[in-house]
N, C-alpha and C positions, 0 to 999 in steps of 0.2 A: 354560412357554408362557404368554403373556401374550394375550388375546384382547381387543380393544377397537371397541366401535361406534363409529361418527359418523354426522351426519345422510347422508354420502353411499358412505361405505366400512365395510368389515370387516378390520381391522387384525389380523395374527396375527403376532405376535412368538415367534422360535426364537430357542434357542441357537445358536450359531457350531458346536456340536460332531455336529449332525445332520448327516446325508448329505444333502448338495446335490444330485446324482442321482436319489434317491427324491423330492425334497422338489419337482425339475421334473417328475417325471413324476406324481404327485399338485398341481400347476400347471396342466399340460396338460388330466389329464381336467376341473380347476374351469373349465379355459378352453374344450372343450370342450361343456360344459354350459351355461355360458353362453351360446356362442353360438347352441345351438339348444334353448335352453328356447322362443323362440317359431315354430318350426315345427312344422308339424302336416303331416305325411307317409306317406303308406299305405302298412303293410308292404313291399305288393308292388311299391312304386316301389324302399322300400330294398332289396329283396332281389334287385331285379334291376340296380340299381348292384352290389350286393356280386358278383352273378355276373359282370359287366364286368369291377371291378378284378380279379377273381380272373383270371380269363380271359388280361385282357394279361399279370398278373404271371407266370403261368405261360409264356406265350410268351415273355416275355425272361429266361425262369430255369431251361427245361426242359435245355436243355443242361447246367447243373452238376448235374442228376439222374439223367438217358439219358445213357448214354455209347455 
């Protein structure tokens, strides 16, 4: 693994022989991060998004559970 700065990027050189699968889904959380390293959000705002998502997921998934 080769790691290299520039004045504007972070350059990280793999082998061809890593897992491409692992290597997007450690992509995703940098991307991620990135984009909300500047919000600033009150727990309880998130947690009551997370109880929405969960909410619909459940309504359109409850049937492959209940049968």
């Amino acid at each position: 693994m080769i790691v290299e700065r520039t004045n504007n990027e972070l350059i990280i050189r793999l082998p061809a022989t890593v897992d491409a699968a692992e290597i997007q889904d450690l992509l995703s959380y940098l991307r991620y991060q990135e984009l909300t390293s500047k919000f600033t959000v009150k727990q309880s705002k998130v947690d009551k998004l997370a109880r929405q998502v969960n909410q619909g997921w459940w309504e359109r998934n409850k049937d492959k559970f209940i049968k």
